[in-house]
C-alpha positions in Angstrom: 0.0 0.0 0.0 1.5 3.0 -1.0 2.3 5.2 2.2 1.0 8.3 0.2 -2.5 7.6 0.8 -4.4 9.6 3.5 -5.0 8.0 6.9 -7.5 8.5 9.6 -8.8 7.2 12.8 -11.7 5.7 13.7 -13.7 4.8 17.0 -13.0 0.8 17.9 -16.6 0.1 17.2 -16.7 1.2 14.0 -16.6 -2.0 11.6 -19.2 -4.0 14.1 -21.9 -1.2 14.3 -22.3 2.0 11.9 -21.9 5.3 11.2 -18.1 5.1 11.5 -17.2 7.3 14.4 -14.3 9.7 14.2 -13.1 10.1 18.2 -11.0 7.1 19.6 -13.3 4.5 22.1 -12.3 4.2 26.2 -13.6 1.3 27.2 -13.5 0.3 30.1 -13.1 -3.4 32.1 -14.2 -4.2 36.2 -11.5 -7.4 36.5 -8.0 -7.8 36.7 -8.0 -10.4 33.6 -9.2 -7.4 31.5 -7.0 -8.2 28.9 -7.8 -12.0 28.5 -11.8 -10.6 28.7 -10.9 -8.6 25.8 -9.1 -10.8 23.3 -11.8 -13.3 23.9 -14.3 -10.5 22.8 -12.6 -10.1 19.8 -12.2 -13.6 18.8 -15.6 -14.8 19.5 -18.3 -11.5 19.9 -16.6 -8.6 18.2 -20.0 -7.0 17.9 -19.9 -6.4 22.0 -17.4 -3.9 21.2 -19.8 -0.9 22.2 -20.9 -3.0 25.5 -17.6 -2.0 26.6 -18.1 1.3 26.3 -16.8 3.6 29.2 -20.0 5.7 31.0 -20.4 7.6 33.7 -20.2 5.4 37.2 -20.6 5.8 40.8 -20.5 3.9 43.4 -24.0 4.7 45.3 -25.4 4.1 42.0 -25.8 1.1 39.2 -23.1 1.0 37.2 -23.1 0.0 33.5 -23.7 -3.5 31.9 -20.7 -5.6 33.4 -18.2 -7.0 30.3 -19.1 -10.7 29.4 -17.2 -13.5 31.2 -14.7 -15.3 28.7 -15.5 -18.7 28.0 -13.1 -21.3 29.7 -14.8 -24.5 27.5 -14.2 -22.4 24.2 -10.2 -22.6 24.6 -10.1 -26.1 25.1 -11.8 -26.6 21.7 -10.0 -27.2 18.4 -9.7 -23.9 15.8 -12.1 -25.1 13.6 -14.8 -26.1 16.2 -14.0 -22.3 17.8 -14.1 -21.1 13.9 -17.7 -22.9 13.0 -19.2 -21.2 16.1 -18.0 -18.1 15.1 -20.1 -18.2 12.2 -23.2 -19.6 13.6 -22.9 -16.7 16.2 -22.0 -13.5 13.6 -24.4 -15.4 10.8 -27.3 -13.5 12.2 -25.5 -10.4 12.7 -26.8 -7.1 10.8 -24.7 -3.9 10.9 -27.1 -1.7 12.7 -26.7 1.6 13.7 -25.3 2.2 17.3 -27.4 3.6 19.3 -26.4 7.0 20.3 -24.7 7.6 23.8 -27.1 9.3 25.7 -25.1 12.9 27.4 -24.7 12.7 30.8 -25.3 15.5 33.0 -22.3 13.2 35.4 -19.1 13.8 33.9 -17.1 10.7 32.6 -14.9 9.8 35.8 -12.1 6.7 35.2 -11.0 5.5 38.3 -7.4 3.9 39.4 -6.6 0.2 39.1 -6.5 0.0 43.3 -10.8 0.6 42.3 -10.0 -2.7 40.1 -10.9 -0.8 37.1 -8.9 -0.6 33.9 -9.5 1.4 30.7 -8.3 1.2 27.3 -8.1 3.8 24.4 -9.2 2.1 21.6 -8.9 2.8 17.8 -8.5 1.5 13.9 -5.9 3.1 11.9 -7.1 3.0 8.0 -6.7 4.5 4.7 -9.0 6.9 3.5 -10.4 4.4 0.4 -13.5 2.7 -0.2 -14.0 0.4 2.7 -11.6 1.6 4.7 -9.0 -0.8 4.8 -6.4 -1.2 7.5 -3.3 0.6 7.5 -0.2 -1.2 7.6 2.5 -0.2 9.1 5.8 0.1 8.2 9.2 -0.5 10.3 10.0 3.3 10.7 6.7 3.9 11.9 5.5 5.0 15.5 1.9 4.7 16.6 0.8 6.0 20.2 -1.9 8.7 22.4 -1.4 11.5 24.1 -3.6 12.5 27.0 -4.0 16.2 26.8 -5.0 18.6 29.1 -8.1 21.0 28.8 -7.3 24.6 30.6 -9.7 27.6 29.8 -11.2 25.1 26.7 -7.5 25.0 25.1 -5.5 21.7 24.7 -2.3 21.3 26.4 -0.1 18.6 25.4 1.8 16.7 28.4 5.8 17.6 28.4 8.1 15.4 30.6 11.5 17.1 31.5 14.9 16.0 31.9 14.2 15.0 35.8 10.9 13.2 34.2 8.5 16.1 35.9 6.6 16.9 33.4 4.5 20.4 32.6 1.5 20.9 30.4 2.1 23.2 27.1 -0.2 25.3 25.3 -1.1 23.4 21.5 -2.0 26.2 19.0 -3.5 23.7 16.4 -4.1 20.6 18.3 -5.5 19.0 15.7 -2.9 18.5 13.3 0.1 19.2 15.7 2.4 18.0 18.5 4.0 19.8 21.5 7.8 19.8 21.3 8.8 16.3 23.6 5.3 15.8 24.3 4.7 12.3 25.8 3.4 9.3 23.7 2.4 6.7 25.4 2.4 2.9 23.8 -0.5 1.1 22.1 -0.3 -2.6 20.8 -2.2 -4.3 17.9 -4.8 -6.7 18.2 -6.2 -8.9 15.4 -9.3 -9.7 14.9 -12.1 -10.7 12.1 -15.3 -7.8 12.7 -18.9 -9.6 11.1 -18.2 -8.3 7.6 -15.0 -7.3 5.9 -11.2 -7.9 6.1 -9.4 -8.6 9.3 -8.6 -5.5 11.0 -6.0 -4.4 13.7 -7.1 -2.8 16.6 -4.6 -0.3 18.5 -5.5 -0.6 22.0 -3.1 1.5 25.1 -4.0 1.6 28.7 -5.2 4.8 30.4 -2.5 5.2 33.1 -5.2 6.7 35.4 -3.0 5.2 38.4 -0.7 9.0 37.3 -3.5 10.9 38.6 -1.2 13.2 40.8 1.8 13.7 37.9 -1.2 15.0 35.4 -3.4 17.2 37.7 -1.2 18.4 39.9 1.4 19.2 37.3 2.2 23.2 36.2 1.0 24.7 33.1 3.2 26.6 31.5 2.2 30.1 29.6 4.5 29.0 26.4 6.4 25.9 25.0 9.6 24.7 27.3 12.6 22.5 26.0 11.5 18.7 27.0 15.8 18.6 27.6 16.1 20.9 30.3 15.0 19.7 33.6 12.4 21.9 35.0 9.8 21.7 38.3 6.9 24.3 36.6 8.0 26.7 38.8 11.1 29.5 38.4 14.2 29.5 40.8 12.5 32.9 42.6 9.3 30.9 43.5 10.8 27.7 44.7 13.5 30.3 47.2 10.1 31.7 48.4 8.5 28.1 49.3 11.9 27.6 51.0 11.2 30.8 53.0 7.9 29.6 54.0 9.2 26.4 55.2 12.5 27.2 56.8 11.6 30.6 58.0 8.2 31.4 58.6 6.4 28.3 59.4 8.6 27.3 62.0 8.1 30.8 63.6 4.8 30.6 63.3 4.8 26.7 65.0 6.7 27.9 67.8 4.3 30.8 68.8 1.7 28.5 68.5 3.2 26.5 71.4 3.6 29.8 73.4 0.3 30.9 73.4 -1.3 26.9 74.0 1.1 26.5 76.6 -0.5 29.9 78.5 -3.6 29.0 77.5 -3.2 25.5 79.8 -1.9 27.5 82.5 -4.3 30.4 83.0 -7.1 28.3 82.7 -9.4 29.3 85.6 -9.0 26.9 88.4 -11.5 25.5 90.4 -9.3 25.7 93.5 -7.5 28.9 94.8 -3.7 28.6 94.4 -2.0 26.4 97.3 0.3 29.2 99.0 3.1 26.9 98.4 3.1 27.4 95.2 6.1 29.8 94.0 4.3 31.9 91.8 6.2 35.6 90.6 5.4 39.0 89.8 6.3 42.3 88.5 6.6 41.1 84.3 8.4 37.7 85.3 8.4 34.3 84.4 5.6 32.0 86.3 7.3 29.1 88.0 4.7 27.2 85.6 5.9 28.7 82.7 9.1 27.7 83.0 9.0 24.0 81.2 7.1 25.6 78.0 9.8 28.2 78.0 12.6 26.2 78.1 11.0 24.3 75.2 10.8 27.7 73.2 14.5 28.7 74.4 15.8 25.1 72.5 13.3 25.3 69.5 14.5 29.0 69.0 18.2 27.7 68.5 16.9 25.3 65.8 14.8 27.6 63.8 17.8 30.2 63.6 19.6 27.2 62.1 17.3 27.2 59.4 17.0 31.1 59.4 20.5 30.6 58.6 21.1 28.2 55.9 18.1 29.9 54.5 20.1 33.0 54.2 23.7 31.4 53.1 21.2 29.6 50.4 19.3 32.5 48.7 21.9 35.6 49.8 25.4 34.0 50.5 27.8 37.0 50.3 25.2 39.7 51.8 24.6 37.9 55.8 28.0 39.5 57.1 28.1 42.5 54.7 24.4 43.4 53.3 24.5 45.9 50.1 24.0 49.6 50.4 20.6 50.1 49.1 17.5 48.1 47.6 15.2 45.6 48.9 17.8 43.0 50.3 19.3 45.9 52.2 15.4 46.7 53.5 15.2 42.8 54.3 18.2 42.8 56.3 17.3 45.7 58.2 14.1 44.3 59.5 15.8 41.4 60.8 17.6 43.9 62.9 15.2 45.7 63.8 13.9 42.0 65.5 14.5 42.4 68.6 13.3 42.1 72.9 12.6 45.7 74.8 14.8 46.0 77.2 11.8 45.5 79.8 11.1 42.4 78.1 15.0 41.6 78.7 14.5 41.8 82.3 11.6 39.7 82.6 13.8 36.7 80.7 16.9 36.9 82.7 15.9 35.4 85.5 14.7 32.3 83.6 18.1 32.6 81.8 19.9 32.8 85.1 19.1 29.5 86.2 21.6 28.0 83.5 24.9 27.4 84.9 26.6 29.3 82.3 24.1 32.3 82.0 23.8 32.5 78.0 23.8 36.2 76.6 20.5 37.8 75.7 21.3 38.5 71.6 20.6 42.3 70.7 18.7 41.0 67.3 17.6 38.4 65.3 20.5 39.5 62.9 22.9 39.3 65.6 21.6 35.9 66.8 21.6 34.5 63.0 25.4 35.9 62.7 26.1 34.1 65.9 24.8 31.1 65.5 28.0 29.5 63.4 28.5 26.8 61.7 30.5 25.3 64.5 27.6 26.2 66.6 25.1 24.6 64.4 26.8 21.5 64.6 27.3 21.2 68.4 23.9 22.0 68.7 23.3 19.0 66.1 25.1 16.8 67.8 23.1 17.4 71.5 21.6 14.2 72.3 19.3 15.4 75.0 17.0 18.3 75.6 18.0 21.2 77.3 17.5 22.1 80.4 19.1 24.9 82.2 21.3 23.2 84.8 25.0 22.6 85.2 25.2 19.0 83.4 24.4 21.5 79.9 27.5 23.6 80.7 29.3 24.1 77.3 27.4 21.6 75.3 24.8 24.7 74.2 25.3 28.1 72.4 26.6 30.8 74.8 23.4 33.1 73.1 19.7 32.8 73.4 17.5 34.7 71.3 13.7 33.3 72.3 11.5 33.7 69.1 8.5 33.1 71.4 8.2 33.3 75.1 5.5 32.5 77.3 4.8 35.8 79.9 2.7 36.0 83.2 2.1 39.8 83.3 -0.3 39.3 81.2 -0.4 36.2 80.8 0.2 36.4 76.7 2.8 34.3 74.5 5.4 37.0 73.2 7.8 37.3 71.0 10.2 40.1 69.4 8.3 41.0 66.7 7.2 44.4 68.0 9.4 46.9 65.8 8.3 45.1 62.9 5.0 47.0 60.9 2.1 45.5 60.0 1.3 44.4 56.5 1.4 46.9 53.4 -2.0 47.4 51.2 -2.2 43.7 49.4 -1.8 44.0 45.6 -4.8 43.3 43.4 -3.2 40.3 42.1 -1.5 38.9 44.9 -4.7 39.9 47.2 -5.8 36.3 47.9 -2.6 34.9 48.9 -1.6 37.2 51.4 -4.7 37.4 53.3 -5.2 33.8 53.0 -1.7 34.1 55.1 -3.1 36.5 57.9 -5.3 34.1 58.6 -2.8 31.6 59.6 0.4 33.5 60.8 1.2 36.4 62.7 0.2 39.7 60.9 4.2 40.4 61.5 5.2 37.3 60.0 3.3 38.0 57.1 5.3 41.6 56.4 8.7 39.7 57.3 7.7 37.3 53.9 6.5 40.0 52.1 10.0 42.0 52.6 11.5 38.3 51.3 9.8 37.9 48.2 10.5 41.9 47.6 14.4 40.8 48.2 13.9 37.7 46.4 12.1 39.3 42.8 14.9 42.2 43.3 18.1 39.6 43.1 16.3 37.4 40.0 16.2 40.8 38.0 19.8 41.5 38.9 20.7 37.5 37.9 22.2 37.1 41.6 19.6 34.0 42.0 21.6 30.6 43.3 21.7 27.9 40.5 21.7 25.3 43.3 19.5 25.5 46.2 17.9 22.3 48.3 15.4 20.7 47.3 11.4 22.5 47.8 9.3 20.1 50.0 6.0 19.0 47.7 3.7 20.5 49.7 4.5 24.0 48.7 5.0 22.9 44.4 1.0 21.5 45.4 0.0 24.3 46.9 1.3 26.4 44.0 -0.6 24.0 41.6 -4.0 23.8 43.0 -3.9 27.4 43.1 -3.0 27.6 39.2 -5.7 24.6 38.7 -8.2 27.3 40.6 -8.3 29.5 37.7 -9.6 27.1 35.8 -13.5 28.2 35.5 -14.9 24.7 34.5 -13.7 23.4 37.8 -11.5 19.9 38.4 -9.1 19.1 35.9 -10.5 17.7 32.4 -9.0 15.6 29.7 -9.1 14.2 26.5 -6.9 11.6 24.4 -6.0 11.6 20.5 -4.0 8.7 18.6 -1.1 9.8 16.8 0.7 8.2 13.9 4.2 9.3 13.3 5.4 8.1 9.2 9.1 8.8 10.8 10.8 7.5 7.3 8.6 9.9 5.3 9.9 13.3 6.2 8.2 16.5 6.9 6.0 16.2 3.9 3.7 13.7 5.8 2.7 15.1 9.0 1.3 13.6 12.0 -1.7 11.5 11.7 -3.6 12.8 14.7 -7.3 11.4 15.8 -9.9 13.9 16.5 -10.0 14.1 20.7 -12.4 11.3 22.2 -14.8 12.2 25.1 -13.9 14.7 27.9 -13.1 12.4 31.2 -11.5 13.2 34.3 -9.0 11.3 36.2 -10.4 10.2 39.7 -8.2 10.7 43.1 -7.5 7.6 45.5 -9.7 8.2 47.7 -12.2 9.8 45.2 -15.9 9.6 47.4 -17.3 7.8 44.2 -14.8 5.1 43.9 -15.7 1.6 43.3 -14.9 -0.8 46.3 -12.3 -3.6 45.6 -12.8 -6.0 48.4 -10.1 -5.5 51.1 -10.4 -7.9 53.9 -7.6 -8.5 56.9 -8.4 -11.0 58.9 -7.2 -10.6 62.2 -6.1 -13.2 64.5 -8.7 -15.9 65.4 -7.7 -17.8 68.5 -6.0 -14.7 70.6 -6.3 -17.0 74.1 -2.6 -16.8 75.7 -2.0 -19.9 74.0 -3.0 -19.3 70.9 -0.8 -16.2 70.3 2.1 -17.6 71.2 2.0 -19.3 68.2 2.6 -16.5 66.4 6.2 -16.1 64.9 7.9 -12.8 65.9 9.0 -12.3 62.6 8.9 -8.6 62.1 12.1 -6.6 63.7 13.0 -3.1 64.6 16.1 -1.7 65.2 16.9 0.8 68.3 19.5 3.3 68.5 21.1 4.0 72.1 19.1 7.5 71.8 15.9 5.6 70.7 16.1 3.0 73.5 16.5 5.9 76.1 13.7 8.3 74.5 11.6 5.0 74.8 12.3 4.4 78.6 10.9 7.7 79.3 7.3 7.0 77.6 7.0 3.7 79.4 6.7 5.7 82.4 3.5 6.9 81.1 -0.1 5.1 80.8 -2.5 5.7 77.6 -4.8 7.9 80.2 -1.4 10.1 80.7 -1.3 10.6 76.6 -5.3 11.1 76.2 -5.2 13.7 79.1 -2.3 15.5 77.7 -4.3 16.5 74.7 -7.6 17.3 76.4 -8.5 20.7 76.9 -9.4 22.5 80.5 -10.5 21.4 82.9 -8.9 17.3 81.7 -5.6 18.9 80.6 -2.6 17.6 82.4 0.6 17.5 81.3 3.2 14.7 80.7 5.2 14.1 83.3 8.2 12.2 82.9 9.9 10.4 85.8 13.3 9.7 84.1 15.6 11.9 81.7 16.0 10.8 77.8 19.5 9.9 78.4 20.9 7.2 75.7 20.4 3.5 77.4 23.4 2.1 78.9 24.7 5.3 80.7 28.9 5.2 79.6 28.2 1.7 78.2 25.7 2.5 75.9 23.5 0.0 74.0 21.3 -0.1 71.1 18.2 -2.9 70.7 16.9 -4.9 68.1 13.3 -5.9 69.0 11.2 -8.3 67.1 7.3 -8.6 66.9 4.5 -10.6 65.8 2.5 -8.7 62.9 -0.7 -10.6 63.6 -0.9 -9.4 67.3 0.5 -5.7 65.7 -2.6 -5.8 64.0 -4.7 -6.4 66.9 -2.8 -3.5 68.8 -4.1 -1.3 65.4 -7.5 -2.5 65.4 -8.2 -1.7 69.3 -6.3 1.7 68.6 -8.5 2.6 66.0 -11.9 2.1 67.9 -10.6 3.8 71.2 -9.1 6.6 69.3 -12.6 7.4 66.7 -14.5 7.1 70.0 -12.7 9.8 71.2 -12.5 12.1 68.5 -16.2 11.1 67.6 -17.0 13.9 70.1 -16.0 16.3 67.9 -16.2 15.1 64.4 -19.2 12.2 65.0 -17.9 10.2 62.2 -18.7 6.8 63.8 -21.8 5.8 62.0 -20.2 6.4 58.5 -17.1 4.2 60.1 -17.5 0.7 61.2 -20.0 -1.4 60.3 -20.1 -5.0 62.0 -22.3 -8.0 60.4 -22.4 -11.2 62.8 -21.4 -14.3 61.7 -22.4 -17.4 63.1 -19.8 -20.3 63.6 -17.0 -17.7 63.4 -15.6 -19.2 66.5 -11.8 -18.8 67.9 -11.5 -22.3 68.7 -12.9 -25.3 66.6 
């Protein structure tokens, strides 16, 4: 066949039912032998082709026609017994018209392979001649789909990156085009005889829904991208400004979150007046009861101006010790010094501070405490094995500085922290209106003008080119966030797709284009948990006989490995009951706090030991099971999920011991 002659694509149901349909066919299979159920449709009943046909589904309501069971007994019988019932079946058979799908208001949803179901993209490849025969291929020839994306009713095509990330691309003429790299995923042929006409080929590929996360959550870029540069959807500036958020402001924000629970706990009214034994103090100073939470903050202070650190040797190496003249890293750098305790609020920490053996200096600002805190420094402090506590046995082991980022004060009882100097938040742009307030809802109004001044630094150093090539690695929560914002702008709502077959004459030059199908049915990729899901069956069963003897039967074959440090933080929980760890998260008046009767020293003392300790996973899962009542029992107070959570049918017969 001469490859000059024009080819097209047709729907997989075309040659058992008529009119030819244009758009490729998903269809779509409930069993994990889909592919044996599909051959045998082929071979034996091509004309339940359109039975297969993927609709809209949902778990709290019938689903569509199940596919036919394959035959075992017809596999056992010879080819031309299997032949002569093929004819008696398809004798009959009249080419009617399909019937048309009926549109859905329910979009079409295809679910994951862990909802045990599996979808094909199905199509014919022919030449555009009377009868439409099949199209073969030759050698240089590639034959694949694309999954494309639909943003603001324009096609992107899929691009995958050096690192394998992949972005979606804007596709001017999507109909008779590619994307530059774009991704094309596999098909494989599959003969078979329709009721009238040659034998045709069938190009079926499976719909790797299980990629739900790589295609929705993926960026969208504004212009084509080079498919051999690595790239993450997001510039250099933006991923320094996640790293902000995560090294800098969340952290803050976490520890002045603990300040003001701790106070909360403390100035709850009591039902009792205070014992007069109780050593409380006055005049702006620490509470006696104040002092645990604050020597908590004092420790979690020193590891947040690590990361304030790094942070700042990352995105403006050369500028910590000697900041420029002028511009917004200069402005950056000068609130940070202008971070700083009153002098009153000095004299309220010192005697807290005091108590240490060595009496660590009260830093002037959190631009002093970040120079101080050196590299050295940074890696005693790593190297601490035990909390601190201010008491001789720390002496040396600590930083000679402390610089609280939140304290906990009695007069009034308030969490603090040396933000005071620092303004409140500029008028929001128009643009960026959303994100900032969406910020003052969950951070400190301060915290929120100390990013602000970091993403002005940050946008001033990538128009100057002074922008790290090399910075660590963004966690995926912030590249998410960024995405479901960008998917957000979308006005349809979730993410939709479509898929066309390409054909690729590679041997024939740029004279003979693409072959691309036109786009099949919008769909959208479901979620793991997605609320309309089909159930696969999961069932665990747990341990029968769990009498004394009949546990011990039970190999220990699962084991865990212990540091020295482990073993010793261990020791300290076993001093504590499950009523000590519910009561520690109650609120007034059940609060009480943990209470440990032994320090988290490494096990062993001087000779110091690590364990390996085995267990039995049927009695683990026990242990889970019991958990999981006691613990949505408790927190069905709040949330009263229980109905919607455990079911229990009884069995008769179902007995532990025969």
């Amino acid at each position: 066949m001469s490859p000059n002659h024009s080819l097209r694509w047709v729907a997989a149901e075309s040659f058992v039912t008529s009119p030819v349909a244009a758009a490729p066919s998903i269809l779509r299979f409930a069993s994990d032998d889909f592919m044996d159920r599909m051959l045998r449709t082929l071979a034996d009943r091509p004309q339940d082709l359109p039975e297969f046909r993927a609709r809209p589904e949902s778990c709290h309501a019938p689903g569509p026609k199940a596919a036919p069971l394959p035959d075992p007994a017809s596999a056992r019988r010879s080819i031309a017994a299997r032949t002569l019932e093929r004819k008696k079946v398809l004798k009959g058979f009249e080419r009617a018209r399909a019937p048309a799908l009926a549109k859905s208001v329910e979009p079409l949803k295809l679910f994951q392979p862990i909802h045990q179901r599996f979808y094909l993209a199905t199509a014919h490849l022919v030449c555009e001649l009377p009868g439409l025969p099949p199209r073969k291929t030759n050698t240089g020839d590639r034959t694949g789909f694309v999954i494309r994306r639909l943003f603001k009713n324009v096609e992107h095509g899929f691009v995958k990156g050096a690192a394998g990330r992949g972005v979606w691309v804007p596709i001017a003429d999507a109909h008779h085009h590619l994307a530059s790299g774009e991704s094309l995923l596999p098909v494989f042929p599959m003969g078979y005889s329709p009721p009238n006409g040659p034998p045709r080929s069938l190009y079926g590929g499976l719909i790797p829904v299980a990629q739900h996360d790589a295609y929705v959550f993926a960026a969208i870029a504004e212009a084509p991208v080079d498919p051999k540069q690595e790239f993450s959807g997001s510039s250099t500036a933006d991923e320094l400004k996640a790293l902000a958020m995560t090294k800098v402001i969340a952290p803050w924000q976490a520890l002045l979150g603990t300040a003001a629970s701790g106070v909360a706990s403390v100035t709850a009214p009591a039902t009792t007046a205070d014992p007069p034994w109780e050593d409380k103090r006055v005049g702006g100073q620490l509470q006696d009861a104040h002092k645990p939470l604050n020597t908590q903050l004092v420790e979690g202070s020193w590891r947040v101006l690590q990361e304030i650190r790094e942070w700042l040797q990352t995105v403006f190496p050369d500028q910590l010790e000697a900041p420029p003249a002028s511009g917004k890293v200069r402005a950056l750098f000068d609130l940070l010094g202008k971070v700083r305790w009153t002098p009153s609020e000095q004299q309220a920490v010192k005697p807290f501070l005091e108590a240490s053996a060595y009496t660590p200096t009260f830093s002037g600002s959190l631009l002093e405490a970040v120079r101080a805190m050196t590299d050295q420094m940074s890696a005693a402090l790593d190297a601490n094995e035990q909390r601190w506590q201010p008491k001789p046995l720390n002496k040396g082991t600590w930083p000679n500085f402390a610089f609280p980022l939140a304290l906990a004060f009695s007069q009034p009882p308030t969490a603090h922290s040396p933000l005071g100097a620092v303004p409140d938040p500029a008028v929001f742009g128009t643009a960026e209106q959303a994100y900032w307030e969406a910020l003052m809802m969950h951070n400190d109004p301060k915290l929120v003008s100390l990013l602000m001044a970091i993403h002005e630094a940050i946008d001033e150093a990538e128009r100057e080119g002074k922008l790290p090539s090399h910075h660590p690695q963004v966690t995926s929560a912030a590249a998410l966030a960024k995405a479901l914002a960008k998917k957000d702008e979308d006005p349809v709502g979730p993410a939709r797709f479509v898929l066309r077959f390409v054909h690729l004459r590679c041997d024939c030059g740029p004279l003979s284009p693409a072959v691309i199908s036109a786009p099949s049915e919008e769909f959208q990729l479901a979620g793991f948990f997605d609320p309309d899901a089909p159930l696969r069956p999961i069932r665990i069963a747990l341990p029968f006989d769990t009498t004394p003897g009949g546990l011990r039967k039970y190999t220990k074959n699962s084991a865990f490995i212990v540091s020295d440090v482990l073993c010793g933080q261990m020791k300290r929980l076993r001093s504590l009951g499950f009523g000590d760890l519910v009561l520690s998260v109650l609120p007034w008046p059940f609060h009480k706090d943990l209470k440990f009767e032994t320090d988290d020293g490494p096990c062993g003392g001087e000779d110091r030991f690590g364990m390996i300790c085995s267990l039995s996973i049927p009695i683990i899962t026990i242990v889970a099971f019991v958990l999981l009542i006691v613990i949505a029992a408790l927190l069905d107070l709040i949330f009263h999920w229980l109905p919607f959570l455990l079911v229990c049918f009884p069995v008769r017969k179902l007995k532990a011991k025969p």
